[in-house]
C-alpha positions in Angstrom: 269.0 23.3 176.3 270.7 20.5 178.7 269.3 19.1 181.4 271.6 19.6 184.5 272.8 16.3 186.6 273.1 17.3 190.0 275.0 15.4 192.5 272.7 14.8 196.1 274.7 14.2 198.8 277.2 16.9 200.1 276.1 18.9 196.8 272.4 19.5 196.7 271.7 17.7 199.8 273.7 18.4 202.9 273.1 15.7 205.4 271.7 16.9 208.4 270.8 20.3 207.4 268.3 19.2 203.9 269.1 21.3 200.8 271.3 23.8 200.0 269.1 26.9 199.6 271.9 29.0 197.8 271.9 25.9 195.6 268.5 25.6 194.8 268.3 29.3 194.6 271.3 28.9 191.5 269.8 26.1 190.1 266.3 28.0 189.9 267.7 30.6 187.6 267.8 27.9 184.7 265.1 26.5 182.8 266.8 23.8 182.1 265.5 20.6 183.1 267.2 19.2 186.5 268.0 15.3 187.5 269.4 14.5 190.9 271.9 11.9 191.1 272.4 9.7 193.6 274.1 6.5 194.9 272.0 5.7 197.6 269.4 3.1 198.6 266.1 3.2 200.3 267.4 3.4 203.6 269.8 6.0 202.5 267.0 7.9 200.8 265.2 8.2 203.9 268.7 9.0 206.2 269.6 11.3 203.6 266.3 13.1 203.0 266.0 12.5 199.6 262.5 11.9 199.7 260.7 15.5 199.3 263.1 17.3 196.5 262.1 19.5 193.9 263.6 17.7 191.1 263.4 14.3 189.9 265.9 12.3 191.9 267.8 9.0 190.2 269.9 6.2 191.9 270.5 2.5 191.4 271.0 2.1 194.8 275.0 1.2 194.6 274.2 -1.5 191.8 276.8 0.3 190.1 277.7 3.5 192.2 278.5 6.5 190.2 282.2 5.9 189.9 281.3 3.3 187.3 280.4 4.3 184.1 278.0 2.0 183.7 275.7 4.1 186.1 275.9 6.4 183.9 275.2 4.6 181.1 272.4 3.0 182.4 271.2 7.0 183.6 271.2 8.3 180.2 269.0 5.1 178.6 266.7 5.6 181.1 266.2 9.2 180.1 266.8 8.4 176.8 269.4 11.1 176.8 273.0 10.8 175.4 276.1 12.6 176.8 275.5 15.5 174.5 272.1 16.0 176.4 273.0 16.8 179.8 276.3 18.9 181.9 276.9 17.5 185.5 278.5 18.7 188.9 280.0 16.3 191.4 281.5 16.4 194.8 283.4 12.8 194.3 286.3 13.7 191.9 286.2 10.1 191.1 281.9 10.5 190.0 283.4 13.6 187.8 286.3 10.9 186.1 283.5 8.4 185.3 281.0 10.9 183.8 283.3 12.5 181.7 284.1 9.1 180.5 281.4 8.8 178.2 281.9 12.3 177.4 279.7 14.2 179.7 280.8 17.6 180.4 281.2 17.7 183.9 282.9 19.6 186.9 283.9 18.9 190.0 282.2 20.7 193.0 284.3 21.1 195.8 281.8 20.9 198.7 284.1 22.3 201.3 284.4 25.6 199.1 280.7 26.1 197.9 282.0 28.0 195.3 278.8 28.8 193.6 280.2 31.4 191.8 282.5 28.8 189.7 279.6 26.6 189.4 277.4 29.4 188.2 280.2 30.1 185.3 280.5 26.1 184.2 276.5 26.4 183.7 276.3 29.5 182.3 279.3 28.3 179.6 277.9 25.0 179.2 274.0 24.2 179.9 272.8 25.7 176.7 
């Protein structure tokens, strides 16, 4: 079973309104193990309201951001995971270039859309 990498900000996370509950309410439906992904720093954390979430949460604070692979990179030791390990969604098409990089299967959320229904088929065909 993969863990699931799950973009914060304008994803999981809208800013201003907290999390997505349709999200959350999706995302509950797997067993799967569930990382948050995140660029930002403290301050952001806190303007964000990344604090409280009900998953673990991940960021090196811009030090790289996640349209470097290295973030990635440096996410997966951490975790002691390879690319094999985990699927991911992302709002940033750019995020979704530099995952699927190293080869992690990843799709690109389009956070105007919400299309849960698209997001619920890439997991369904791909978090196992």
């Amino acid at each position: 079973m993969k863990t699931i990498l799950v973009d914060a900000v304008d994803t999981f996370v809208i800013e201003g309104d907290g999390i997505f509950q349709p999200m959350l309410e999706l995302l509950e439906q797997y067993p799967n193990r569930k990382i948050v992904l995140t660029n930002a720093n403290d301050e952001q954390m806190i303007e964000f309201g990344l604090t409280n979430l009900p998953y673990e949460l991940y960021t090196l604070k811009h030090n790289p951001d996640k349209t470097d692979p290295r973030y990635f990179e440096t996410m997966l030791e951490n975790f002691k995971l390879t690319p094999e390990d985990v699927v991911y969604f992302e709002h940033n098409l750019e995020a979704v270039k530099s995952a699927q990089s190293l080869g992690i299967i990843s799709y690109h959320y389009d956070s105007d859309k919400k299309d849960l229904e698209s997001l619920k088929t890439f997991l369904d065909n791909n978090s196992a």
